[in-house]
C-alpha positions as CSV (number, residue, x, y, z in Angstrom):
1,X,-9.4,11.1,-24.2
2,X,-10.5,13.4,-21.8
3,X,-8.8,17.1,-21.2
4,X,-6.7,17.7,-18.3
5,X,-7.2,20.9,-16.4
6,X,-4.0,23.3,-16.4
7,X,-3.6,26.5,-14.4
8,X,-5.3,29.0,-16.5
9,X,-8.2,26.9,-16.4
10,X,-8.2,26.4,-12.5
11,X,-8.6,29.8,-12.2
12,X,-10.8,31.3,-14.5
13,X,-12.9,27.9,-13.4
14,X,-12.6,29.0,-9.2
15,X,-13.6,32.8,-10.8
16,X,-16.8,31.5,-12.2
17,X,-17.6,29.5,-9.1
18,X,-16.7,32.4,-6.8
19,X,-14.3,29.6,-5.3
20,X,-11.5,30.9,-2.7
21,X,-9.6,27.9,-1.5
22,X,-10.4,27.8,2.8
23,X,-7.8,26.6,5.3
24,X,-10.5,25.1,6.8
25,X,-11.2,22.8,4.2
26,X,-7.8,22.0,3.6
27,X,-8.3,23.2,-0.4
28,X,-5.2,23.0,-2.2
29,X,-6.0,22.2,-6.1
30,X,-3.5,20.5,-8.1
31,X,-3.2,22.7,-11.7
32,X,-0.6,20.7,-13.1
33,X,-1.5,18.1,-15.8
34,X,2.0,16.1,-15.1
35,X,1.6,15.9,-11.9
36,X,-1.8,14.4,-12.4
37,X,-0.5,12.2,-14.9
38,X,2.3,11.3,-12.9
39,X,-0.1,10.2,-9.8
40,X,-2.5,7.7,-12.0
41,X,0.6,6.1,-13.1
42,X,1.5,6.1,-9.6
43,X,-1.8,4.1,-8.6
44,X,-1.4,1.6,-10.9
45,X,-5.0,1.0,-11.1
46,X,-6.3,-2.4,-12.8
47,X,-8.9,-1.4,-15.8
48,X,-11.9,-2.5,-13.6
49,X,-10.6,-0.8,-11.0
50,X,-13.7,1.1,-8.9
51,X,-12.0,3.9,-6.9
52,X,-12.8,6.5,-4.6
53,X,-11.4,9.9,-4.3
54,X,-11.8,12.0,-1.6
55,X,-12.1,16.0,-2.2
56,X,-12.1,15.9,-5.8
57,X,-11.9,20.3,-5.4
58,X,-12.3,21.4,-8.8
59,X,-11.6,18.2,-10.6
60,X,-8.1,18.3,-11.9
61,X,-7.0,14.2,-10.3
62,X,-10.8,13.1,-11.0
63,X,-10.6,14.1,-15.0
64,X,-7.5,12.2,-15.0
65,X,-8.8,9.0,-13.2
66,X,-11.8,8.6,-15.5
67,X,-10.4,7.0,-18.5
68,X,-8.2,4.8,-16.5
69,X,-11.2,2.9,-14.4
70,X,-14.0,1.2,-14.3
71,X,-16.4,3.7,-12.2
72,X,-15.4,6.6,-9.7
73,X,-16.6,7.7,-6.1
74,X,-16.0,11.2,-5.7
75,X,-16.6,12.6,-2.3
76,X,-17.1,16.1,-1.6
77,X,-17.9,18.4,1.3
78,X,-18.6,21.7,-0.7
79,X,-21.8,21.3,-2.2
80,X,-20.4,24.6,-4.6
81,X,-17.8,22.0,-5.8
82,X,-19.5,18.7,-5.7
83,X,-22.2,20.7,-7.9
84,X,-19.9,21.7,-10.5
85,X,-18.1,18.3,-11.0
86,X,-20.5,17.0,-13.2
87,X,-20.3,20.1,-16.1
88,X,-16.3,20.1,-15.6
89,X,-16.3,16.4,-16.3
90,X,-18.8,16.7,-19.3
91,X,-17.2,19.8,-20.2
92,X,-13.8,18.0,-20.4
93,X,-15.0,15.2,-22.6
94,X,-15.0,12.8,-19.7
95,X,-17.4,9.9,-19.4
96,X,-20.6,10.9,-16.9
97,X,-21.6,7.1,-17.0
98,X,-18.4,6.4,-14.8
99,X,-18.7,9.1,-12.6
100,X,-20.9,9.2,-8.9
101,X,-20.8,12.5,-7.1
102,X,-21.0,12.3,-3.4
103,X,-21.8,15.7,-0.9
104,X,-20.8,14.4,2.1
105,X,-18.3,14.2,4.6
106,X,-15.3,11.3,3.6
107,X,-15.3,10.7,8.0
108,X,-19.0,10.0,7.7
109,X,-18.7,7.7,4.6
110,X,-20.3,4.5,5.3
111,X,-20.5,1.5,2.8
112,X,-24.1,1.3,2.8
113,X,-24.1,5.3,2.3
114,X,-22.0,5.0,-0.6
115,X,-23.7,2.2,-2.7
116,X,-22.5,0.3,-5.3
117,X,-20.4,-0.6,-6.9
118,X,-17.6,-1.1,-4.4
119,X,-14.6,1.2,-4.7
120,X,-11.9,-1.3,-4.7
121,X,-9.3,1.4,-4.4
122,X,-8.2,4.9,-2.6
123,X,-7.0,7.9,-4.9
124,X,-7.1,11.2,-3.3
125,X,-5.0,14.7,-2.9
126,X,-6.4,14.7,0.9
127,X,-6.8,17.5,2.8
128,X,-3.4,17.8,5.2
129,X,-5.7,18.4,8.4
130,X,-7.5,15.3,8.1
131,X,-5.4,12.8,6.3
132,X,-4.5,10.5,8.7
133,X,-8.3,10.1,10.1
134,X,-10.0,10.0,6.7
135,X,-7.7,7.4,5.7
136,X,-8.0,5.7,8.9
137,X,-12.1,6.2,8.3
138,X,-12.4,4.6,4.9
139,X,-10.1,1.2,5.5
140,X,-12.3,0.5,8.4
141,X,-15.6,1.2,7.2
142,X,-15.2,0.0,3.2
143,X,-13.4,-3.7,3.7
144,X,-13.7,-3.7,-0.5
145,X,-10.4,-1.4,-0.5
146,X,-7.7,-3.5,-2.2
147,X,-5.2,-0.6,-2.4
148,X,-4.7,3.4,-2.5
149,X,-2.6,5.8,-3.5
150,X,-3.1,9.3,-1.4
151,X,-1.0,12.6,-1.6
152,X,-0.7,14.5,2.0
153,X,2.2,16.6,3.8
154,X,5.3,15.2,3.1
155,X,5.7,14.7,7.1
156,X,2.3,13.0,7.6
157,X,3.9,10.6,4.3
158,X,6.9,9.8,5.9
159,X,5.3,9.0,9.1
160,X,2.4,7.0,7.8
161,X,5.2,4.5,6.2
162,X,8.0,4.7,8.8
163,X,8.6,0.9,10.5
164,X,9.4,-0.1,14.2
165,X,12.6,1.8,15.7
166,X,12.5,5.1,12.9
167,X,12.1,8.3,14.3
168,X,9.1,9.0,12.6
169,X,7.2,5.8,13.7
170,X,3.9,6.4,16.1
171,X,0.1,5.3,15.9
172,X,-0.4,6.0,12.2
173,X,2.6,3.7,11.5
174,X,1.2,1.5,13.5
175,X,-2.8,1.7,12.5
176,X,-2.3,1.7,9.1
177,X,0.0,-1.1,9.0
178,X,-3.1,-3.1,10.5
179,X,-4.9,-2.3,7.1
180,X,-2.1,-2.3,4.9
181,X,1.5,-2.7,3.4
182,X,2.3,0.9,2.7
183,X,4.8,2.3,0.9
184,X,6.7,5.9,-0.1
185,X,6.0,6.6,-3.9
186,X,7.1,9.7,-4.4
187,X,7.5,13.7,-3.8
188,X,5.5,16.6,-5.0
189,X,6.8,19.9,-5.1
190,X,4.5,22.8,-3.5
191,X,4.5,24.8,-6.9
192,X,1.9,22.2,-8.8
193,X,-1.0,23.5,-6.4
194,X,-2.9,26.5,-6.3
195,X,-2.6,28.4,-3.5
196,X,1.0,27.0,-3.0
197,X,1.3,25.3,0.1
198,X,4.6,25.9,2.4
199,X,5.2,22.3,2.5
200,X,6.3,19.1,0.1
201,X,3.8,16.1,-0.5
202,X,4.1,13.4,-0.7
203,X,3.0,9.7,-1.9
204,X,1.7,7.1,-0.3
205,X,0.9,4.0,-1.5
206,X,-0.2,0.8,0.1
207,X,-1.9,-2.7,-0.2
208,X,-3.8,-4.4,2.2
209,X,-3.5,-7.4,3.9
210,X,-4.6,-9.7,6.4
211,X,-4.8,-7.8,10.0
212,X,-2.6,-9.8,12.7
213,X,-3.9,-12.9,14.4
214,X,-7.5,-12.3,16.0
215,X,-8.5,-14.7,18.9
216,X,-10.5,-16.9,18.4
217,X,-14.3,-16.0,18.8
218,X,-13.5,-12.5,18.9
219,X,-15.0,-10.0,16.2
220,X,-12.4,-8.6,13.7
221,X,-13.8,-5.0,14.5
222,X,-13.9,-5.3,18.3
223,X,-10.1,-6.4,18.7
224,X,-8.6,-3.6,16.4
225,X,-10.1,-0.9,19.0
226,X,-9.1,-3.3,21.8
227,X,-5.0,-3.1,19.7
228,X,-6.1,0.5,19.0
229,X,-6.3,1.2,22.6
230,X,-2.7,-0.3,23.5
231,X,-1.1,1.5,20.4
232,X,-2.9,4.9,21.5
233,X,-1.8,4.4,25.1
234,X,1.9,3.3,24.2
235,X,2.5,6.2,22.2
236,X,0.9,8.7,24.4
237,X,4.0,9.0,26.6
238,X,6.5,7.3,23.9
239,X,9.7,7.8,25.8
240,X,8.5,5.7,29.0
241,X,8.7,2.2,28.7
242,X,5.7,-0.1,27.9
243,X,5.7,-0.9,31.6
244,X,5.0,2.3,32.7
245,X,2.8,3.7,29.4
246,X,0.8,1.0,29.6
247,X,0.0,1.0,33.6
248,X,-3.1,3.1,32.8
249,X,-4.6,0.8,30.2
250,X,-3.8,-2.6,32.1
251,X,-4.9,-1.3,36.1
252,X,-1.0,-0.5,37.2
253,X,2.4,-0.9,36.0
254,X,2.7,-4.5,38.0
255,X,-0.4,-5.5,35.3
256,X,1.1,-3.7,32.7
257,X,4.5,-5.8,33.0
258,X,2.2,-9.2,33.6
259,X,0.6,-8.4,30.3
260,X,3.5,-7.8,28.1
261,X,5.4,-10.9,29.6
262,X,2.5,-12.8,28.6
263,X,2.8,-11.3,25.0
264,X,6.5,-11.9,24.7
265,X,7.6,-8.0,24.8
266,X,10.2,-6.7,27.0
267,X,8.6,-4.8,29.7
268,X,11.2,-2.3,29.4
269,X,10.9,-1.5,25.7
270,X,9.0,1.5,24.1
271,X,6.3,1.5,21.6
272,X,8.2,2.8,18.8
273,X,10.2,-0.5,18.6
274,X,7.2,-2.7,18.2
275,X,5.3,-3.7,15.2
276,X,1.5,-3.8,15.1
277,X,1.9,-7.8,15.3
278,X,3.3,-7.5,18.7
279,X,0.8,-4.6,19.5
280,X,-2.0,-7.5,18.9
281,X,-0.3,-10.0,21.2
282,X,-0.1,-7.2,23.9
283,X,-4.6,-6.6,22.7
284,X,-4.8,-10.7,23.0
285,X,-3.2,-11.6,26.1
286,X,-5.2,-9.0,28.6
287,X,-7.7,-11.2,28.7
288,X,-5.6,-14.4,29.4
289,X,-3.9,-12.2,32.6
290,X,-7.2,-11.7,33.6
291,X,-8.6,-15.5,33.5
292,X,-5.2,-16.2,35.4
293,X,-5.1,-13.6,38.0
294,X,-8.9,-14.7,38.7
């Protein structure tokens, strides 16, 4: 069984690494061993499960992962850190065979870049200033994700799971829910991280599924940034209506209404009361407004 880090030990293990946790990098480490016991449980990770994490920091999630899975993807910016996972690991009893060690930059990550064997799920403490985009990232470029559990700020949590018509809905709602069934598993209290942050975590977990309807002949990859483009514009002025937030995407409002009657959506409705399914019929019928207007 491998050896969980506690605080004591993320300390006098930052000390000999002359570690000081950056804003910059986002660096928050978790020093609690229930808490990390708490968010493998969480993942409910299948025994051959392959899974990348994303900012390991000074290992405390990735020591806990290792016994539970097949073979693990760590990815880390700070070379001082990715460097030093391997000891901690070894140090801690945990199994090297399992383990790759990645320097590198999760928004550069690339399937190719990361080799084999395929993560087939997402476990990470991500940094709160790029968890939306990392997570965004990695579902697009590794189509091997089957499912993920990530911990960010609770706000970026509630809004990455809030549906059509909450408060909290806008384009990560709305992009993740092309990848993904997600769901809220849970709250993590500030005091479990070293430095303490001044906000909550929180849990997210989520499944993926089929994307909504492509037309036919059209790339999978080519109509999400075509849907991408109507969500992004809808919610760039959420309180106008479609008619008038999409006026800029379509060529003018007139368009904009000619588009959304062809995709079955009220003119007069706003983006947050849409779900990404009707954000793909909005995608798929520009073209068919085009063919008739011509």
């Amino acid at each position: 069984m491998t050896e969980l880090l506690g605080p004591a030990q993320i300390r006098e293990l930052a000390g000999r690494l002359a570690v000081a946790p950056t804003k910059r990098l986002g660096q928050n480490f978790v020093h609690d061993p229930n808490t990390v016991r708490r968010i493998v449980s969480a993942a409910d990770l299948p025994p051959d499960a392959v899974v990348l994490e994303v900012g390991p920091g000074l290992g405390s999630l990735t020591l806990g992962l290792l016994d539970q899975v097949r073979h693990l993807h760590a990815v880390e910016i700070d070379p001082v850190l990715a460097g030093a996972l391997p000891p901690t690991v070894a140090g801690c009893g945990g199994d090297l065979a399992r383990l790759t060690v990645h320097t590198a930059d999760a928004l550069r990550i690339t399937a190719a870049g990361l080799g084999g064997p395929k993560p087939t799920a997402l476990v990470a403490n991500l940094p709160y200033n790029v968890a939306v985009p990392v997570v965004l990232h990695l579902l697009a470029e590794l189509p091997s994700l089957r499912q993920g559990l990530v911990m960010v700020q609770k706000e970026v949590a509630d809004r990455l799971v809030a549906g059509p018509g909450s408060r909290t809905y806008g384009v990560p709602s709305v992009k993740l829910a092309w990848y993904a069934a997600a769901r809220t598993a849970g709250r993590v209290p500030p005091s479990v991280f070293w430095p303490v942050p001044n906000v909550d975590s929180g849990l997210v977990a989520f499944t993926s599924r089929e994307p909504p309807s492509v037309p036919a002949g059209q790339p999978v990859d080519g109509f999400r940034r075509r849907v991408f483009a109507v969500v992004d514009a809808a919610f760039a002025q959420r309180r106008k209506t479609l008619r008038a937030a999409l006026a800029g995407w379509a060529g003018g409002a007139d368009r904009a209404a000619e588009v959304l009657a062809m995709a079955g959506v009220d003119p007069g409705a706003r983006g947050e009361a849409l779900t990404v399914a009707q954000f793909a019929a909005i995608a798929a019928a520009a073209p068919l407004a085009e063919t008739v207007a011509e």
